[in-house]
C-alpha positions as CSV (number, residue, x, y, z in Angstrom):
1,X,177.9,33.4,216.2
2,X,177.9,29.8,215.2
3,X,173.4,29.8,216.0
4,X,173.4,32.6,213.2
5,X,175.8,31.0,210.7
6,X,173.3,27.9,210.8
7,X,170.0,30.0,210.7
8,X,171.5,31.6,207.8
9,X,172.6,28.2,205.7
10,X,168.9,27.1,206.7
11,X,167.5,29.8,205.2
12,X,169.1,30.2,201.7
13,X,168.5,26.0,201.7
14,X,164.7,27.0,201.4
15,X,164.9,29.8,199.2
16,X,167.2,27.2,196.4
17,X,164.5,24.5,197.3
18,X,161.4,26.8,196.6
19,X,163.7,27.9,193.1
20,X,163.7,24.5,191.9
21,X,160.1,23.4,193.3
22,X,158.7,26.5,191.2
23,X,160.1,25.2,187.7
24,X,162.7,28.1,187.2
25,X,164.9,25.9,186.2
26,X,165.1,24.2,182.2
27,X,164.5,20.9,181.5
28,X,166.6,19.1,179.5
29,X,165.1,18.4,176.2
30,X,165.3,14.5,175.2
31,X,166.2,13.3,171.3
32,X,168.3,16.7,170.6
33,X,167.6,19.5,168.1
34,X,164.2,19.6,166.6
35,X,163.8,18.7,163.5
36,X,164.6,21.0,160.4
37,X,160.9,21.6,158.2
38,X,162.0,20.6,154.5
39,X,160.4,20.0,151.0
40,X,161.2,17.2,149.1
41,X,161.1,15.4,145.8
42,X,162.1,12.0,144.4
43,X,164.5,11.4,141.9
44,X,162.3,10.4,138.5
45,X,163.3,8.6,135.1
46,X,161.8,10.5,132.1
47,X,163.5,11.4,128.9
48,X,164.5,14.9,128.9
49,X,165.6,16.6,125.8
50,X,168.4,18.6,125.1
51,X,167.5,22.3,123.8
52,X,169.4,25.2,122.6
53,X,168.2,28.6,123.0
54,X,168.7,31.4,120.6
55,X,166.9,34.8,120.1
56,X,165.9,35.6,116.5
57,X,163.4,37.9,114.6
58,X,160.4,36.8,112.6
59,X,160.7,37.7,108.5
60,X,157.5,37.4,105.9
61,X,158.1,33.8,103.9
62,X,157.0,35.8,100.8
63,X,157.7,39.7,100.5
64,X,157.2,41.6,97.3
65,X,156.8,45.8,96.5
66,X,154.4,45.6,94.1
67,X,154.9,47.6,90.8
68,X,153.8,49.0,87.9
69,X,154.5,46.9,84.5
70,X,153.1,49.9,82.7
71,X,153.1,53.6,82.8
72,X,150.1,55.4,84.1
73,X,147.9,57.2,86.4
74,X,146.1,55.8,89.7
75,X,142.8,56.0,89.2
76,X,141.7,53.8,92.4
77,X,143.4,52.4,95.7
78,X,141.3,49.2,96.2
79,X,142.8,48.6,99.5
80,X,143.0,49.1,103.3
81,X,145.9,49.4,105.1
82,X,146.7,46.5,107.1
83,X,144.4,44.4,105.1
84,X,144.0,40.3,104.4
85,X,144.2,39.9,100.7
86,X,144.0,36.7,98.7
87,X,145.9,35.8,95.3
88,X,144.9,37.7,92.7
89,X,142.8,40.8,94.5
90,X,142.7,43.7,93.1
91,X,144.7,46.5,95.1
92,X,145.2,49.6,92.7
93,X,144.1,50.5,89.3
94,X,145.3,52.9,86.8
95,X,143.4,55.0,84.3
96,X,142.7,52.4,81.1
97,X,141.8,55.1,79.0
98,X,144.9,55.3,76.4
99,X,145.6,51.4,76.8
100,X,141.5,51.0,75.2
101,X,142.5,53.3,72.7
102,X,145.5,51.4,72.0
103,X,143.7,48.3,72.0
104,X,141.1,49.7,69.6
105,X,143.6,50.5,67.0
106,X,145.3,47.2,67.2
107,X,141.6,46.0,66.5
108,X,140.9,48.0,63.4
109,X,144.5,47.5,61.7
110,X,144.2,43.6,62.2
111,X,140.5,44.0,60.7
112,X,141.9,45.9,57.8
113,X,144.7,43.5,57.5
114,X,142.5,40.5,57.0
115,X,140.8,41.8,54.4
116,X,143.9,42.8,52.4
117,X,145.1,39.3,53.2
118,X,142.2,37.2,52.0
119,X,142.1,40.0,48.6
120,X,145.9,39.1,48.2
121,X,144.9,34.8,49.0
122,X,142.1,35.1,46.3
123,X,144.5,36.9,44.1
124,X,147.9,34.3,44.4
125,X,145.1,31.3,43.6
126,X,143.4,33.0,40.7
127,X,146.7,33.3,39.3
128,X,148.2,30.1,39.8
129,X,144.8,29.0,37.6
130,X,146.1,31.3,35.0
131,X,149.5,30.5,35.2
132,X,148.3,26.6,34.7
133,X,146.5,27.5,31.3
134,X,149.4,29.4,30.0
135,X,148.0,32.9,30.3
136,X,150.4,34.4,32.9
137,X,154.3,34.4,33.4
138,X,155.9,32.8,36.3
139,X,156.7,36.2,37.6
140,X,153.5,37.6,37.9
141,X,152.5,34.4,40.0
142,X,155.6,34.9,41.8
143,X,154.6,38.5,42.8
144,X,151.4,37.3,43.9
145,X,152.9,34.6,45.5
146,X,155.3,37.1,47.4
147,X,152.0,39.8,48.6
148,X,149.6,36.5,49.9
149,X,153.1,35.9,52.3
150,X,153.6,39.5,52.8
151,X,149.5,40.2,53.6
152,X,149.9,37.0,55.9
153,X,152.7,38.3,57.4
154,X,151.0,41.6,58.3
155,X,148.3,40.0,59.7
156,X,150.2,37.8,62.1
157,X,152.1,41.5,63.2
158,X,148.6,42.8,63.8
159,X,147.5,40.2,66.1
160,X,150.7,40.7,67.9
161,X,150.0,44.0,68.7
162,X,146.8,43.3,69.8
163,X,147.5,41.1,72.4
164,X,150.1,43.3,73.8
165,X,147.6,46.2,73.8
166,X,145.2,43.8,75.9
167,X,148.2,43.2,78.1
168,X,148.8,46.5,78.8
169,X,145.0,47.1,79.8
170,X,145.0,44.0,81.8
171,X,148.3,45.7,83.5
172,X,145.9,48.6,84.6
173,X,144.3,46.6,87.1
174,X,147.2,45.2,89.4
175,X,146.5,42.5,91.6
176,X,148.0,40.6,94.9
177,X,150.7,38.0,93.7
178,X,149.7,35.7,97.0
179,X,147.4,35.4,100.1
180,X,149.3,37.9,102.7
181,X,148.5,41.2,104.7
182,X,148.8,44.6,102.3
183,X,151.1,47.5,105.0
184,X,150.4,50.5,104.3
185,X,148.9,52.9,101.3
186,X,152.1,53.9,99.1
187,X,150.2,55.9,96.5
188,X,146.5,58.1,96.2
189,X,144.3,58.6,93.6
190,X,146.2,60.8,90.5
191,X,149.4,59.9,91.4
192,X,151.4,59.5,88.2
193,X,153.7,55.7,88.3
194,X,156.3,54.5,85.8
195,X,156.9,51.0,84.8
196,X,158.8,48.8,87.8
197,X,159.7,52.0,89.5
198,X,156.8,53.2,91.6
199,X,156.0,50.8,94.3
200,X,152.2,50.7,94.6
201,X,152.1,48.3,98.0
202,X,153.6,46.1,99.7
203,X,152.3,42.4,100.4
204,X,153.7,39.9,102.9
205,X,153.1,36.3,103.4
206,X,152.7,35.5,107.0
207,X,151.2,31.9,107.5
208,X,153.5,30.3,107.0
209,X,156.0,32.4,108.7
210,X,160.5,32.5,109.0
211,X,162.0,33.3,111.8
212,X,165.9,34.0,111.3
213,X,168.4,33.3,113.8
214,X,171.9,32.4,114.5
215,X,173.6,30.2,116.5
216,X,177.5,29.1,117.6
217,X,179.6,27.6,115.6
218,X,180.5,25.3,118.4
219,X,177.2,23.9,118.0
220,X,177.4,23.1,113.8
221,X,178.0,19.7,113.6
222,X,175.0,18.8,116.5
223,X,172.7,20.5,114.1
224,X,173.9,19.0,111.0
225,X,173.3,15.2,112.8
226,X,169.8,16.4,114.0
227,X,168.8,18.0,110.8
228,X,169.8,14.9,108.4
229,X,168.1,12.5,111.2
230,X,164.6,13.9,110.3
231,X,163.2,17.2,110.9
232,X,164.3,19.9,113.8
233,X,161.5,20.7,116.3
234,X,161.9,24.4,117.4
235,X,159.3,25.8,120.0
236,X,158.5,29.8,119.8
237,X,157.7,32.3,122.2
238,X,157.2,35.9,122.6
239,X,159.6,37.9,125.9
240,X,157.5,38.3,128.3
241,X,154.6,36.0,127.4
242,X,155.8,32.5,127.9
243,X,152.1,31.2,128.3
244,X,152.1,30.1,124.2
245,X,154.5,28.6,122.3
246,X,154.7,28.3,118.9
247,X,155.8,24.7,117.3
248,X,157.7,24.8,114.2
249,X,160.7,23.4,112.4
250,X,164.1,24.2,111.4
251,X,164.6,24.7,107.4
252,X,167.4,26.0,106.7
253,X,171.2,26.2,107.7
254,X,173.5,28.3,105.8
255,X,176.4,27.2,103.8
256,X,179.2,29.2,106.0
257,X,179.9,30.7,109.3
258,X,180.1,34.4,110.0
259,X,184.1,34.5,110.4
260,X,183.6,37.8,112.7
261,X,180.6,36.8,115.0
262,X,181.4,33.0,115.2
263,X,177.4,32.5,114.7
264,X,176.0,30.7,111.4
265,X,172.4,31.7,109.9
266,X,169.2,29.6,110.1
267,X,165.7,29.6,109.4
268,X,162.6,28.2,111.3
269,X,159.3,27.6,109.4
270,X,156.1,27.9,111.8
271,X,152.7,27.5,111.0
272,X,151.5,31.0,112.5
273,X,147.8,30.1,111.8
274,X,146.4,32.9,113.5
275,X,148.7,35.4,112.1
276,X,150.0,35.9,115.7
277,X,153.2,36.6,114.8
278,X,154.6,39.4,112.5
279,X,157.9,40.4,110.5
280,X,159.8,41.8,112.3
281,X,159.1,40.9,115.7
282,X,162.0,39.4,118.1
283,X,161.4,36.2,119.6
284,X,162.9,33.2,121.5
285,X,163.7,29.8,120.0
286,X,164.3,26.6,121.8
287,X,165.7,23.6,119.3
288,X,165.4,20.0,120.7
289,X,168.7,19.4,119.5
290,X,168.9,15.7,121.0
291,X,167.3,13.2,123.8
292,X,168.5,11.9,127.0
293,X,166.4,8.6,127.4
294,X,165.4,7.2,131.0
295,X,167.3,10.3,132.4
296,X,167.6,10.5,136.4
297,X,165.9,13.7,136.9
298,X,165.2,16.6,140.2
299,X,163.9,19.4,140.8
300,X,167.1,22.0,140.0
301,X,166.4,23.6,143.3
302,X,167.8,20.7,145.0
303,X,171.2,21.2,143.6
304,X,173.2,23.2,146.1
305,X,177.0,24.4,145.3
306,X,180.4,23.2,147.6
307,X,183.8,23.9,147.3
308,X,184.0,20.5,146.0
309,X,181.1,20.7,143.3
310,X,177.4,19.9,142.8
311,X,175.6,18.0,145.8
312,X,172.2,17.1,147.5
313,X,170.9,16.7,150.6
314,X,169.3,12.7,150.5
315,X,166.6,11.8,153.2
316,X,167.3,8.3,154.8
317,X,164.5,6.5,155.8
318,X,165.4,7.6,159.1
319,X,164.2,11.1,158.5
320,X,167.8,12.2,158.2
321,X,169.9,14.1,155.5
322,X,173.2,13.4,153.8
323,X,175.1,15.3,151.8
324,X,175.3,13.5,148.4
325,X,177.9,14.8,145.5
326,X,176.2,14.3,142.5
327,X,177.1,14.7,138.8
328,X,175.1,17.5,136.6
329,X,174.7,16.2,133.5
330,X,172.5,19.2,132.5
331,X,169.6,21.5,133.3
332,X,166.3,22.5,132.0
333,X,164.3,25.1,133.1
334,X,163.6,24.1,136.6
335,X,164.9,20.3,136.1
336,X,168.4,18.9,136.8
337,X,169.3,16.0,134.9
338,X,172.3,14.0,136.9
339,X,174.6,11.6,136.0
340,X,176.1,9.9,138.8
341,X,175.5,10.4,142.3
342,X,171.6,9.1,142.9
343,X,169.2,6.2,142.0
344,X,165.7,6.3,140.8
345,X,163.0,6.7,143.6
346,X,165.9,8.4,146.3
347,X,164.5,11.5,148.4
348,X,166.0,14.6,147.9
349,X,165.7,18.1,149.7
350,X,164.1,21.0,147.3
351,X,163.9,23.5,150.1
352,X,165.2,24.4,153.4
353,X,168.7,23.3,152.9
354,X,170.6,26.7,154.7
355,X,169.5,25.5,158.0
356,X,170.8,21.5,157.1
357,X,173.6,20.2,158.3
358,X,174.9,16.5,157.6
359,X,173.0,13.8,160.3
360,X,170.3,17.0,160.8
361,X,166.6,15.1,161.4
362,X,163.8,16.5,158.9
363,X,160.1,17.1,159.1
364,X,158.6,17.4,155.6
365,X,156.0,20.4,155.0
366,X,153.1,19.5,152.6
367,X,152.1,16.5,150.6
368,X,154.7,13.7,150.7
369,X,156.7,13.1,147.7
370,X,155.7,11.3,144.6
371,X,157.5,8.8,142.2
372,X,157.3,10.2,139.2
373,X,158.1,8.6,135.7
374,X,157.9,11.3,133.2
């Protein structure tokens, strides 16, 4: 019993020997976890400016219906809908043939006129001869006196007329009041239009171009500083195209706030050279409302949330991460602008951070960081 006891401790010695010979076993890793694969940035000093973002809707700088200032028929549309006219193109004209005749009349009574007023001139002076000799009475040169003024008179009513018949023809042929873009054909060839009434077409003045927008109350007395400091950048873009912007400047700022919405009206002027933008259209506005100079500035991806507020993870020059809390001061599109909490040149973590922990080691993935100044 005892032989086979032995022969059988032997043999399970061999088979644990031949276990740990063939590698079955894992080693024991030296230095501890691996280290976590992070990006990274560096904290940079740039001025950063502070912007306010509002919605608003583009509106013509110069909008007028065009009229009538006579009564008439439309002989002629001269224009195309949609069309680039300049000041003072002709876009409709009405039949001229009662304002000629008009005109023709005023012509032959002022002709007639003339000659009763020189007749009536020659008269007055041949009298006052007379009436120097002796041979007429006062009161005959007085009555020739009275039909020279009278004659004049008519003469000068006759010229009037005249001119307001050419008026009225030159009102036949109506013209753009500015450079713009003519919308769309408002009347056809025999329509009948009355004076200020009829609405022939409408012109707008795009370049330069409003835009109209409102903004909080909370932010009134910001604007009012930035507005008397100089003029109010505002940048322009079009949802879903933030490719191009659109530089421009704040004009106007209405005299009172909108008691029910809170919100008080504004106007931006923008250059719109290329007629990109039309009345009408919605659009986004950003106002550079102040400047942060030699602002401590990240990535804003590197700005995680805690129960105790903003932090960062900070690489030592160990290749190991802290948690940092930092102070947001305020962010920009994809930049974080802090106030407390980091100096200029520190590495921070941009991406990776779920799998961090306090004291974790990190490898960085891609190019190393760069020190950037703005």
């Amino acid at each position: 019993m005892m032989k086979k006891l032995l022969l059988l401790l032997l043999a399970i010695g061999l088979v644990a020997g031949v276990t740990l010979r063939s590698g079955s076993a894992p080693p024991v890793k030296p230095g501890g976890p691996p280290a976590v694969p992070v990006k990274v940035a560096r904290v940079a000093i740039r001025d950063m400016p502070v912007l306010l973002k509002v919605v608003g809707r583009a509106e013509a700088y110069e909008s007028v219906g065009v009229n009538s200032r006579v009564d008439g028929q439309v002989a002629a549309v001269a224009y195309h809908e949609g069309q680039q006219v300049r000041a003072g193109e002709v876009l409709v004209r009405l039949d001229p043939a009662d304002f000629e005749a008009r005109a023709q009349q005023a012509r032959a009574n002022l002709a007639r006129d003339r000659a009763q007023l020189a007749k009536a001139r020659a008269d007055f002076e041949r009298y006052q001869v007379l009436k120097n000799r002796g041979f007429v009475s006062e009161e005959m040169l007085s009555g020739m006196r009275t039909a020279y003024r009278s004659a004049a008179a008519t003469q000068g009513a006759d010229q009037a007329a005249l001119r307001l018949a050419r008026l009225q023809l030159d009102y036949t042929v109506i013209r753009a009041p500015f450079a713009g873009i003519v919308g769309a054909q408002l009347v056809f060839p025999g329509s009948g239009v009355k004076t200020n009434d009829t609405v022939l077409a409408l012109v707008n003045r795009v370049r330069p171009l409003y835009v109209g927008f409102a903004v909080p109350e909370s932010h009134l007395a910001r604007l009012r500083a930035a507005m008397k400091a100089g003029a109010l950048p505002v940048s322009v873009s079009v949802p879903g195209d933030d490719s191009r912007h659109y530089p421009g400047y704040a004009r106007l700022l209405d005299n009172a706030v909108d008691p029910a919405t809170g919100t008080i009206q504004m106007k931006a002027v923008l250059d719109n050279k290329d007629e990109t933008l039309t009345p009408g259209q919605f659009v986004k506005l950003s106002l550079t409302l102040d400047t942060v100079r030699n602002a401590r500035v990240v990535p804003l991806a590197a700005v995680q949330q805690g129960p105790e507020g903003d932090f960062v993870y900070v690489v030592d020059g160990d290749g190991k991460v802290s948690a940092r809390a930092i102070g947001l001061l305020l962010s920009e599109d994809d930049l974080a602008v802090i106030d407390h909490g980091l100096k200029p040149g520190e590495t921070v973590v941009t991406d990776g951070q779920l799998r961090l922990t306090p004291g974790a080691r990190v490898s960085v993935v891609g190019a190393p960081p760069a020190e950037s100044g703005g």
